[in-house]
Backbone as CSV, one residue per row, in Angstrom:
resi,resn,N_x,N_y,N_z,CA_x,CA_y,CA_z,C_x,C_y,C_z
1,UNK,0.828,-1.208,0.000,0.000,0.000,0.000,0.857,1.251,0.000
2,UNK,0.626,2.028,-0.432,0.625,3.659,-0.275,0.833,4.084,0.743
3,UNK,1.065,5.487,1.365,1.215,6.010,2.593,-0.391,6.592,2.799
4,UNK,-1.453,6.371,2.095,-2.620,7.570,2.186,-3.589,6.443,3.220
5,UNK,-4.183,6.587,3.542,-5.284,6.316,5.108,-6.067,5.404,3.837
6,UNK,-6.124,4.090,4.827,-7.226,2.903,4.448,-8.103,2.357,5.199
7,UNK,-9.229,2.444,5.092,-10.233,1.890,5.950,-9.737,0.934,6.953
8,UNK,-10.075,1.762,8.050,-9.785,1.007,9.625,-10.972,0.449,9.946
9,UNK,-10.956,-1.140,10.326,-11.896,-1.979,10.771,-11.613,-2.858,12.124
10,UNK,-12.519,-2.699,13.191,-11.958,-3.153,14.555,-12.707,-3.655,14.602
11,UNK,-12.452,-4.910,15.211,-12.965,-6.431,15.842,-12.917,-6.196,17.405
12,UNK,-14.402,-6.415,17.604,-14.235,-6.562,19.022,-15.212,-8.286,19.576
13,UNK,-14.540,-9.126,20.190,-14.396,-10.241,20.508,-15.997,-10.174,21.806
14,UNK,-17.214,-9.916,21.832,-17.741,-10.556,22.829,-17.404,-11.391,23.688
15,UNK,-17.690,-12.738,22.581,-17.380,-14.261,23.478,-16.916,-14.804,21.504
16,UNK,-16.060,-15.900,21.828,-15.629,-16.377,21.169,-14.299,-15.697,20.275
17,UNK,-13.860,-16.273,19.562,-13.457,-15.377,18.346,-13.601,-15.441,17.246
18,UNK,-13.405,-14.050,16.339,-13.579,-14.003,14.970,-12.693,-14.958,13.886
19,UNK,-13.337,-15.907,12.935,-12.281,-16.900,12.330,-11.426,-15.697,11.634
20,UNK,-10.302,-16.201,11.627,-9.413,-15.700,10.724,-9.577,-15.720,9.205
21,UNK,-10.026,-16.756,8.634,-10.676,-16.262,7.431,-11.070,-14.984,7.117
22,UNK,-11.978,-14.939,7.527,-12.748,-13.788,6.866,-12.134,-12.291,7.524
23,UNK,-10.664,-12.266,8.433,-9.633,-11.108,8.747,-8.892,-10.991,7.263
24,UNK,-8.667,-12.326,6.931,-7.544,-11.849,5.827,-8.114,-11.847,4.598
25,UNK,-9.412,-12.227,4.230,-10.004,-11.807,3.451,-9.740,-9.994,3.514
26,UNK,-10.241,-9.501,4.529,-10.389,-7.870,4.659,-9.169,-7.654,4.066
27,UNK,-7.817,-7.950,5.195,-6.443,-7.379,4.805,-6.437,-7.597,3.053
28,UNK,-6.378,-8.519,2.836,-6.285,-9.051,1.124,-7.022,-8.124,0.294
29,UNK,-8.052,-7.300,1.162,-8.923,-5.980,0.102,-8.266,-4.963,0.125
30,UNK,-6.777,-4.317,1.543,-6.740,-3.706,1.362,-7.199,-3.058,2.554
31,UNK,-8.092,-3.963,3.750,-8.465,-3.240,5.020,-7.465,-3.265,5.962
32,UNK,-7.521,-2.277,7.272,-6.385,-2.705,8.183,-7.770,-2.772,9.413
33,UNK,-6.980,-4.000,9.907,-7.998,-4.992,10.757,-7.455,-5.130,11.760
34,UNK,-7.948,-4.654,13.346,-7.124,-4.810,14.262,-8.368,-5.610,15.488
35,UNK,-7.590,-6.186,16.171,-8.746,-6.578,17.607,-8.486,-5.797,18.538
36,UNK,-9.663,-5.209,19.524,-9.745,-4.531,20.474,-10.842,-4.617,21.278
37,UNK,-10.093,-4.507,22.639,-11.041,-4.385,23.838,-12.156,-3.332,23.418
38,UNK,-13.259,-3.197,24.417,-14.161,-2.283,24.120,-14.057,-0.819,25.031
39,UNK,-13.140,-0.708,25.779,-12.424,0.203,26.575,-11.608,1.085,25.711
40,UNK,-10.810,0.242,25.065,-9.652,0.633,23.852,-10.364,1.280,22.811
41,UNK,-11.362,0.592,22.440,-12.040,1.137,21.157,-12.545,2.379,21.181
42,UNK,-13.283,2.591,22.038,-13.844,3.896,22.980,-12.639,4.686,22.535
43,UNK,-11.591,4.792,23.002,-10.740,5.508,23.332,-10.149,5.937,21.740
44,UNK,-10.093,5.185,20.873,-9.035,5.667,19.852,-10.469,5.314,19.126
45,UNK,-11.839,5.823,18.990,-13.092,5.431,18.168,-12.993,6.787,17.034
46,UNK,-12.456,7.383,16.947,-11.955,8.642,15.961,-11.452,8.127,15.185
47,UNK,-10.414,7.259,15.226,-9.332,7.024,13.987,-9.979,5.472,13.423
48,UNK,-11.545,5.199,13.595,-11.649,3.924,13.236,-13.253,3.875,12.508
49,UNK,-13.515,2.993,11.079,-14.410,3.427,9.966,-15.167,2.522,10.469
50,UNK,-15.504,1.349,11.085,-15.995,0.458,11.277,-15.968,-0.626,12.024
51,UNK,-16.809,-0.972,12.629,-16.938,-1.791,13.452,-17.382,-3.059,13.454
52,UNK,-16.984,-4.779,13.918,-17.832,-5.524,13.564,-17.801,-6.186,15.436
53,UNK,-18.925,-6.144,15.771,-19.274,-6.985,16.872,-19.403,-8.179,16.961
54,UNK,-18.258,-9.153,16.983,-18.559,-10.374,17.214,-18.840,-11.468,18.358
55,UNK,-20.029,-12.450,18.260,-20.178,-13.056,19.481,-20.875,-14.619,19.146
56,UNK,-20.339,-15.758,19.553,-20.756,-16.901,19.492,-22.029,-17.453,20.010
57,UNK,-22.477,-16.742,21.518,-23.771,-16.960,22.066,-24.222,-15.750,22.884
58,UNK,-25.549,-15.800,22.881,-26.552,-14.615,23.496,-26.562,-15.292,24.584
59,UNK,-26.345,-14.101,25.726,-27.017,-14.258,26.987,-27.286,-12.942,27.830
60,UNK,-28.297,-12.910,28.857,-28.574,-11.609,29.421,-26.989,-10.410,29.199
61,UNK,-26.072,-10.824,29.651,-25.119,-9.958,30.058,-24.297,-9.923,28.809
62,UNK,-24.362,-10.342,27.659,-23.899,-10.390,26.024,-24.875,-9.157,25.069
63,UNK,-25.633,-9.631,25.468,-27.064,-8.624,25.001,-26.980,-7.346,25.484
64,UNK,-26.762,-7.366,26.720,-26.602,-5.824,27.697,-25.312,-4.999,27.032
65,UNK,-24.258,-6.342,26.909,-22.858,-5.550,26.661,-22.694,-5.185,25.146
66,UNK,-23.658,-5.967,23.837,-23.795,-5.514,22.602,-24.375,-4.025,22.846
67,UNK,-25.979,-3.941,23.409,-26.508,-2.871,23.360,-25.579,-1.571,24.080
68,UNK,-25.048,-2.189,24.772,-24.326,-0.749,25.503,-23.078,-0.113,24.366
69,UNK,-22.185,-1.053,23.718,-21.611,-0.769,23.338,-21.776,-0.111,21.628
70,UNK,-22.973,-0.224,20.808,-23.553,0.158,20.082,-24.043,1.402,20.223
71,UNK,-24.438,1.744,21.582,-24.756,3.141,22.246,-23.862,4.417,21.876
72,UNK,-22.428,3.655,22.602,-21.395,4.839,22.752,-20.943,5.044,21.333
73,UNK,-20.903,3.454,20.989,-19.945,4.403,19.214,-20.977,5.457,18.867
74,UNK,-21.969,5.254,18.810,-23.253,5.841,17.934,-22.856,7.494,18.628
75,UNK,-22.790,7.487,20.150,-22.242,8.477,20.606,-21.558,9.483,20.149
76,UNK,-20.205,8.482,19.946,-18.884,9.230,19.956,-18.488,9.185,18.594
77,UNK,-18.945,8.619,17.334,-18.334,8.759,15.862,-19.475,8.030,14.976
78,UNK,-19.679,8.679,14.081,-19.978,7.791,12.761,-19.282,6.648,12.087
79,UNK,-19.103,5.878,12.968,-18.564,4.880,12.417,-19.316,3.579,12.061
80,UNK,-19.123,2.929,10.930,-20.063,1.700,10.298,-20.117,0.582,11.665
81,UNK,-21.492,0.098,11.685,-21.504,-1.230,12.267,-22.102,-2.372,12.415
82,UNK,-21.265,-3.047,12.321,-22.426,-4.976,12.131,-21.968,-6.025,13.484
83,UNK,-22.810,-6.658,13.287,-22.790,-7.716,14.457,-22.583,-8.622,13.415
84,UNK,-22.282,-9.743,13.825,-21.206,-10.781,12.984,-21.324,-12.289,14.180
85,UNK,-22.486,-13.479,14.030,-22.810,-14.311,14.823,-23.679,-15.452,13.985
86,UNK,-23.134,-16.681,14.603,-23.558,-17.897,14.117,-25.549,-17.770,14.494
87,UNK,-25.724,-17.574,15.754,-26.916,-17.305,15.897,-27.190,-16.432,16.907
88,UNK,-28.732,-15.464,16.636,-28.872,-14.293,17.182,-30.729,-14.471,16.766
89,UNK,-32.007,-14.501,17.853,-32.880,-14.609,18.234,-33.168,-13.046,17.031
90,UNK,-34.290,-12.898,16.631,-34.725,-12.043,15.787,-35.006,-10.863,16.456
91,UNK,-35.627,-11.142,17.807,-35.799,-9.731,18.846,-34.921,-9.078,18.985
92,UNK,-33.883,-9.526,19.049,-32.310,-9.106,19.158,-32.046,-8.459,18.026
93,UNK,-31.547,-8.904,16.787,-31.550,-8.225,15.770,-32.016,-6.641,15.656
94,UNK,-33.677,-6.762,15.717,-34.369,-5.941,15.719,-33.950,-4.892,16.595
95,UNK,-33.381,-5.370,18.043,-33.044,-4.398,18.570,-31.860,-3.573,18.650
96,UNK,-30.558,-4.847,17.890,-29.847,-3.696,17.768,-29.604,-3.000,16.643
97,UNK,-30.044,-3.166,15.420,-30.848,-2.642,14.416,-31.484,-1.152,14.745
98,UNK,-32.631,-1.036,15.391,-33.084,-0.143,16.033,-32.077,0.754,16.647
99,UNK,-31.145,0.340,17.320,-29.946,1.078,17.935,-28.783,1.731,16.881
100,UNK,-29.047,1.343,15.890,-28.189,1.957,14.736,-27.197,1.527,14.258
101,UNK,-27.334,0.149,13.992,-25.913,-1.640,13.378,-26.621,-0.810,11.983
102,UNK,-25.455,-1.205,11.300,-26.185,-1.015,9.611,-26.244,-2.447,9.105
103,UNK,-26.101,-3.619,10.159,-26.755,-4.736,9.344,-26.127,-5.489,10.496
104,UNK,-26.531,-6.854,10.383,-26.450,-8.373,11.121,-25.269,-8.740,9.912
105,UNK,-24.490,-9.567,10.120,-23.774,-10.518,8.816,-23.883,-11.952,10.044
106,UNK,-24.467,-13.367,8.945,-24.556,-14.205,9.482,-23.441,-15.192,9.775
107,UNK,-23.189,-15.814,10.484,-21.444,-16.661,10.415,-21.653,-17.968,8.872
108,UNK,-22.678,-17.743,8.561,-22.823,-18.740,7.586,-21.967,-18.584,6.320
109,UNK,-22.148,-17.110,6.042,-21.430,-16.530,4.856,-20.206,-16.664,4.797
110,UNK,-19.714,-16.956,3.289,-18.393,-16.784,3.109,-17.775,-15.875,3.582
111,UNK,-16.171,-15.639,3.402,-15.561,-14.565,3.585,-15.504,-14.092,2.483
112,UNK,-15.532,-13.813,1.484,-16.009,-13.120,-0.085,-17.007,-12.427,0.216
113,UNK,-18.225,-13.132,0.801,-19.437,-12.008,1.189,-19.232,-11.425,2.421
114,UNK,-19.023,-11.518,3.082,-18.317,-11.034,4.018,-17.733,-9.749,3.804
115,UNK,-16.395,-9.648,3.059,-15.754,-8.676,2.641,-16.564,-7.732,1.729
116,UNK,-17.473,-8.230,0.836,-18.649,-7.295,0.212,-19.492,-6.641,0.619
117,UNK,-19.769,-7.408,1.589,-21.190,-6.695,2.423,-20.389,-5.305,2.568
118,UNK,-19.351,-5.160,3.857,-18.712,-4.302,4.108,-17.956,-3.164,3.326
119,UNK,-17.460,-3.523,2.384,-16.847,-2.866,0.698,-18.581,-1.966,-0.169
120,UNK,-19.543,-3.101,-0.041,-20.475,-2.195,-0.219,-21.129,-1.057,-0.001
121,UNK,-21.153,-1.104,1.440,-21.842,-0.493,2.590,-20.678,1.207,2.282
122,UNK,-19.721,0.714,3.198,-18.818,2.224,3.044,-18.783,2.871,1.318
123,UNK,-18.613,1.756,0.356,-18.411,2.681,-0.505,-19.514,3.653,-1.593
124,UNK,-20.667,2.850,-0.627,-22.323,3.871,-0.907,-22.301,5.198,-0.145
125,UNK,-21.493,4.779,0.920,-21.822,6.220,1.440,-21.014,7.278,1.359
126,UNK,-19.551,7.123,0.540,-18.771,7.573,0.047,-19.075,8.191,-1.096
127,UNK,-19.952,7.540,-1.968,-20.222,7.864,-3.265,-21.498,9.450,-2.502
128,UNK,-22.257,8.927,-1.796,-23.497,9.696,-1.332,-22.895,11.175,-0.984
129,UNK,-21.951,10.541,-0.078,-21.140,12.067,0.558,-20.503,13.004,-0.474
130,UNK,-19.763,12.002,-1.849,-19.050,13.282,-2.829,-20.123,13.846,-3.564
131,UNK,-21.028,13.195,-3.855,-22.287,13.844,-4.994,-22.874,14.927,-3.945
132,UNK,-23.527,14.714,-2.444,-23.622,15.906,-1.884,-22.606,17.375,-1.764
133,UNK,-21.467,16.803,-1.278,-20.000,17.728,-1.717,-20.416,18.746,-2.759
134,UNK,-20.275,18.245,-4.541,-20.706,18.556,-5.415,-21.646,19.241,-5.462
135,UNK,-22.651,19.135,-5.237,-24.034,19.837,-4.901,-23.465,21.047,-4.186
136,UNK,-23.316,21.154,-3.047,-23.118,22.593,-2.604,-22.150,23.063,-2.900
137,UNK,-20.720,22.682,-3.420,-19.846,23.561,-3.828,-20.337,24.158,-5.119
138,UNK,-21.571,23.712,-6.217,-21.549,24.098,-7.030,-22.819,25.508,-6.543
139,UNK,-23.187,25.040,-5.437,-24.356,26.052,-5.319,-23.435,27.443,-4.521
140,UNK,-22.555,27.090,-3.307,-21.857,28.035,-2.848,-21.269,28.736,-3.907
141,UNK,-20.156,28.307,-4.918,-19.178,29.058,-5.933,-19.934,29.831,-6.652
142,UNK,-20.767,29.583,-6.821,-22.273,30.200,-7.762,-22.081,31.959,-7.353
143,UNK,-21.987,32.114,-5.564,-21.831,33.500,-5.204,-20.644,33.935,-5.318
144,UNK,-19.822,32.999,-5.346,-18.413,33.929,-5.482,-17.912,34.474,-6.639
145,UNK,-16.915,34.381,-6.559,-15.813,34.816,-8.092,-15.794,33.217,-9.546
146,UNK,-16.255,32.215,-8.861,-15.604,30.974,-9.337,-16.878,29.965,-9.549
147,UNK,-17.230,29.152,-10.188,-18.067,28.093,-10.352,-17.614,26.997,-11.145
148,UNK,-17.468,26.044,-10.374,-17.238,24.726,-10.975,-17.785,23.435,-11.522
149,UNK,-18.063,23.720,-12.693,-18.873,22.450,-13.189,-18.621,21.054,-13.372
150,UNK,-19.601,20.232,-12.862,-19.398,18.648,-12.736,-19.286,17.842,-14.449
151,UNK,-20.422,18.659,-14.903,-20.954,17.848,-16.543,-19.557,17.579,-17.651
152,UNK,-19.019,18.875,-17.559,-17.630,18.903,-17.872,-16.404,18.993,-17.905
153,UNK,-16.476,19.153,-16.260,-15.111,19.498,-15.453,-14.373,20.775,-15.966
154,UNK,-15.185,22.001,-15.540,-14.664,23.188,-16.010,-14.490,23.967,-15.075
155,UNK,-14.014,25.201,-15.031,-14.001,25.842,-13.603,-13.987,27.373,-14.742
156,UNK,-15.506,27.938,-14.072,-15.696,29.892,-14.791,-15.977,30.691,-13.631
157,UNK,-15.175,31.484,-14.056,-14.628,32.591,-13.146,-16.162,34.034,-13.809
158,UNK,-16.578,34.567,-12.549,-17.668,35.226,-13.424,-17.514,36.612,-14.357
159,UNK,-16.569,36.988,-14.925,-16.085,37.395,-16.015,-16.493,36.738,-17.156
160,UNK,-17.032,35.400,-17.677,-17.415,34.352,-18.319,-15.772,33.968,-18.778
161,UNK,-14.588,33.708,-18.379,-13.725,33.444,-18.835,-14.039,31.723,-17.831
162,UNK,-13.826,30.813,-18.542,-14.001,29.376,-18.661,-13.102,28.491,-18.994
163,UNK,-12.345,27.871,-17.907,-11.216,26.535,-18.028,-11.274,25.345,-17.675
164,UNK,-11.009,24.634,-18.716,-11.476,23.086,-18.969,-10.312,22.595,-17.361
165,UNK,-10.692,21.698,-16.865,-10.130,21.080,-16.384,-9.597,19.462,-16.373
166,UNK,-8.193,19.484,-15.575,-7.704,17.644,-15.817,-8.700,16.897,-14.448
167,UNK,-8.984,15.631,-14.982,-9.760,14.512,-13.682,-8.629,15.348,-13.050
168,UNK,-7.987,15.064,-12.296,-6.971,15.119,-10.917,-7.796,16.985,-10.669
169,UNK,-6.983,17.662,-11.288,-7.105,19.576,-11.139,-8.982,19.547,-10.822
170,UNK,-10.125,18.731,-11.401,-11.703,18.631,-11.081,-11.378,18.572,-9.393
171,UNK,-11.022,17.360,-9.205,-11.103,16.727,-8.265,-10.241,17.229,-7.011
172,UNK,-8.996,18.099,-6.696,-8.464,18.663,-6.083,-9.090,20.152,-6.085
173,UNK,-10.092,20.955,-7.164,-10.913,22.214,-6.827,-11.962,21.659,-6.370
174,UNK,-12.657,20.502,-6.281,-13.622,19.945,-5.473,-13.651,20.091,-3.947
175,UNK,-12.473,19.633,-3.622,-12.532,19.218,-2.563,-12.367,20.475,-1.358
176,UNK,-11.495,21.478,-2.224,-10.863,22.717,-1.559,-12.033,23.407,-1.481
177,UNK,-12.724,23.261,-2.425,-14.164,24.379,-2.379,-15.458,24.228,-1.401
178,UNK,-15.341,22.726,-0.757,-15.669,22.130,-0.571,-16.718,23.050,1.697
179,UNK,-15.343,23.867,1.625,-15.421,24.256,2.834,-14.723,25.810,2.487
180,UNK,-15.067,26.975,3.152,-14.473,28.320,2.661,-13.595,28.828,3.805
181,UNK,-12.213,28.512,3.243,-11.750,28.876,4.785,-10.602,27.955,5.318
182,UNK,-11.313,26.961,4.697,-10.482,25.360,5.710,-9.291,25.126,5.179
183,UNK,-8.036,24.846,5.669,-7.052,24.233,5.396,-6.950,22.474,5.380
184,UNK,-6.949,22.061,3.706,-6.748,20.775,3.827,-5.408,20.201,3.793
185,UNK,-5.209,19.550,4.879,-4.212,18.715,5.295,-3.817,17.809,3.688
186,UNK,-2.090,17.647,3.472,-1.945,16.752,2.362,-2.298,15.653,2.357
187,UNK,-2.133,14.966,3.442,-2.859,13.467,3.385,-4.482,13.480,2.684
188,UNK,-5.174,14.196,3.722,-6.638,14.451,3.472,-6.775,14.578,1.812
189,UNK,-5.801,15.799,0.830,-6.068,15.760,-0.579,-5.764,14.736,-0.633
190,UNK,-4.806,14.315,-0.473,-4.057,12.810,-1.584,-5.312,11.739,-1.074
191,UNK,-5.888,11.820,-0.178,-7.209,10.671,-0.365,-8.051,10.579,-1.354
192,UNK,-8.710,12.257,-1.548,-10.117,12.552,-2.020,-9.403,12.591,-3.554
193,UNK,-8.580,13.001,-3.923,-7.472,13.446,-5.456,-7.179,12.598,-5.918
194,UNK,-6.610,11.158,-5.380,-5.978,9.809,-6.140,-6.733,8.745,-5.445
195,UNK,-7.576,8.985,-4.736,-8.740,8.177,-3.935,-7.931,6.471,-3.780
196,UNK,-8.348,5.727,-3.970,-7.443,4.409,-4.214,-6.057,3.892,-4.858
197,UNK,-5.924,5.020,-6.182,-5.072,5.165,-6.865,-3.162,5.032,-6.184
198,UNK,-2.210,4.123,-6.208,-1.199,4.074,-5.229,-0.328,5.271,-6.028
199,UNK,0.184,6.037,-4.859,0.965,7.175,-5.140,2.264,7.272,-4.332
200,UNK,3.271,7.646,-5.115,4.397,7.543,-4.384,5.001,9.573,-4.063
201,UNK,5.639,9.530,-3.507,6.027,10.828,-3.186,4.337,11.995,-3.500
202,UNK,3.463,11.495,-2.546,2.579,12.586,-2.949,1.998,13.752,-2.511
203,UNK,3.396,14.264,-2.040,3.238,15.440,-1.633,3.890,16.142,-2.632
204,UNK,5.075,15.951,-3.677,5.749,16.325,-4.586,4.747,16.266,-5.684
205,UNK,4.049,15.376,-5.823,2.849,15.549,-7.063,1.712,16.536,-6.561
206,UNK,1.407,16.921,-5.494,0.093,17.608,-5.528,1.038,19.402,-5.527
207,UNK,2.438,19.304,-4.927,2.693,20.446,-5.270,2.463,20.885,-6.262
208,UNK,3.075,19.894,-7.486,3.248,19.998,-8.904,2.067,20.511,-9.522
209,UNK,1.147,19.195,-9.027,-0.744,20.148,-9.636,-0.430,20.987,-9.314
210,UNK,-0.686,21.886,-8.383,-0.696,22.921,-7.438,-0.279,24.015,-8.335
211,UNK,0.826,23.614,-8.928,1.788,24.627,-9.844,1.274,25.144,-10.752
212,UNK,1.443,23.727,-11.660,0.447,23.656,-13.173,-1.206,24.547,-12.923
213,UNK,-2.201,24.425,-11.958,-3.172,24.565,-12.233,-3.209,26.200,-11.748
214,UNK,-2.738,26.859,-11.119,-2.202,28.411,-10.875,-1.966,28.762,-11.966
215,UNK,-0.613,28.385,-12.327,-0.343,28.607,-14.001,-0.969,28.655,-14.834
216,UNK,-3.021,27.662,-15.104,-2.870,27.671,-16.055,-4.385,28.722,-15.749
217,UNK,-4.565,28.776,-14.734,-5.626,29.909,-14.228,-4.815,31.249,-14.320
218,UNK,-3.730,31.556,-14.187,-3.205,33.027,-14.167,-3.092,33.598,-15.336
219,UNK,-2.492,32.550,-16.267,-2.672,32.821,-17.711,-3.534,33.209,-18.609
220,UNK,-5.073,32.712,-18.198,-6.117,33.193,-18.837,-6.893,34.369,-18.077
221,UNK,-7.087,34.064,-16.764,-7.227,35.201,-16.030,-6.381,36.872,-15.229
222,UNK,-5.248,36.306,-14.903,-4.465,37.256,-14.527,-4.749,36.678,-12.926
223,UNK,-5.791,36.092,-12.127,-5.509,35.616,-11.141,-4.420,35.015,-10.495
224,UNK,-3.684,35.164,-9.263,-2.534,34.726,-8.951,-2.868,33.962,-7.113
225,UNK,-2.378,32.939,-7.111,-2.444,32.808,-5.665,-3.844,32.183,-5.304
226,UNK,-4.858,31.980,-6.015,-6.042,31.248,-5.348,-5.997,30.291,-5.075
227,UNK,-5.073,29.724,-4.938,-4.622,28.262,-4.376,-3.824,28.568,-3.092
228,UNK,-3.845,28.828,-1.880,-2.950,29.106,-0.804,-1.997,27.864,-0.340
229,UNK,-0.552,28.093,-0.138,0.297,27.237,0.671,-0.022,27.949,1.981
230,UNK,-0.564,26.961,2.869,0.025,26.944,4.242,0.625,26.489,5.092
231,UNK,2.032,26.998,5.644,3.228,26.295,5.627,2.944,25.192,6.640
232,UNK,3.802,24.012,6.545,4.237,22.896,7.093,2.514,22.055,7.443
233,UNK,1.182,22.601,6.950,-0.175,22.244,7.351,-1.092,21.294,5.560
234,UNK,-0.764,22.264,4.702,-1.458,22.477,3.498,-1.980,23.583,2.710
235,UNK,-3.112,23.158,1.468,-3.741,23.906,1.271,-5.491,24.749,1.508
236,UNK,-5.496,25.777,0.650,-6.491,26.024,0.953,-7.296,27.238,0.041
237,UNK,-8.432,27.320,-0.358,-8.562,28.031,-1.743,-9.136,29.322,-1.157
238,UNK,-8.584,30.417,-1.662,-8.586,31.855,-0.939,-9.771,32.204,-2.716
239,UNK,-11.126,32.529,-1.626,-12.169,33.401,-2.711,-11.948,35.075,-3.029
240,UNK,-10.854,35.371,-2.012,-11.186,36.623,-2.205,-9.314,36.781,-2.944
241,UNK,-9.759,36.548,-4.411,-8.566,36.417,-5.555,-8.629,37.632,-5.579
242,UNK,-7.401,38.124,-6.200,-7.067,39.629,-6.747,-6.334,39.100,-7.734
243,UNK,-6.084,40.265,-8.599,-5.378,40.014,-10.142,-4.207,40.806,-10.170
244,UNK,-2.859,39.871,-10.161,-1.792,40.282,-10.157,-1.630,41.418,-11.233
């Protein structure tokens, strides 16, 4: 892998344990899969995409300790979650369902489905989150100096002066526009910019965009600088351009 952030998935052990199968299935996609107490998890539940609750048998104090612990993530992060059990009474289900699991996975299933269910799930709501993104950056830029279109990957400045853009240069004014103000961290671009894509030195390539796409906005516009370096943090797209 790459140096850029890959879906973190934590196993937490009820009773029994999770077969290893269906761990290295994950790793083999590309997930990083760790086991953890439910104390631990709590604690570092920020840096983690998903959750699978696993447990071999229901009993009063299994049930108590699923529901409780379904509580706090729900609490403390948006993070995905399934229960993962040979068998589980339907009331149960229902209830932690109700509590906010985005699904049961049965121990019956392969580890192929297994790994899908999960690959599915996050990457719907990934897709959901950039098309919303899209949506309001195109409605925010609308007031400013700048509007960026999806249909053809263009970016018009309201002068009607109009520049085609590269996939990568779409997708790095996406993301910056995304928030007015915010400094994005390089890691954070090199996620949303080469998304899966393995990149080596990519902080030397997004400079490079960085370069090229100034350049090729100053040239037609006279704009200079709407792309901000901020030192040793990232970037960040300054609306209030002036013309060198």
């Amino acid at each position: 892998m790459g140096e850029y952030r890959v879906c973190t998935v934590s196993v937490v052990n009820i009773n029994g344990e999770l077969n290893e199968r269906y761990v290295n299935e994950l790793t083999r996609n590309q997930y990083n899969v760790d086991f953890t107490e439910t104390e631990e998890l709590l604690a570092d539940i920020e840096d983690v995409d998903a959750v699978i609750i696993h447990f071999d048998e229901e009993n009063e104090e299994v049930i108590w300790k699923i529901c409780n612990l379904i509580f706090q993530i729900k609490e403390s992060s948006k993070a995905f979650i399934w229960t993962f059990s040979n068998k589980m009474m339907e009331i149960n289900r229902l209830v932690y369902l109700k509590l906010g699991i985005h699904g049961h996975i049965p121990a019956v299933c392969s580890p192929a489905e297994f790994e899908l269910i999960i690959h599915n799930t996050v990457n719907h709501f990934e897709e959901k989150q950039i098309e919303e993104m899209i949506e309001v950056i195109e409605n925010e830029t609308r007031e400013n100096q700048l509007t960026i279109y999806e249909h053809n990957r263009s970016l018009q400045f309201e002068n009607g002066i109009e520049i085609n853009l590269t996939k990568l240069e779409y997708r790095l004014l996406t993301i910056l526009c995304s928030k007015k103000g915010k400094v994005f961290g390089y890691e954070e671009l090199r996620n949303f910019v080469w998304q899966e894509e393995e990149v080596d030195s990519y902080r030397a390539r997004l400079a490079n965009l960085i370069f090229y796409l100034r350049k090729k906005v100053e040239r037609r516009t006279g704009y200079s600088e709407f792309i901000r370096t901020i030192w040793a943090r990232g970037y960040m797209l300054d609306l209030e351009i002036e013309k060198t």
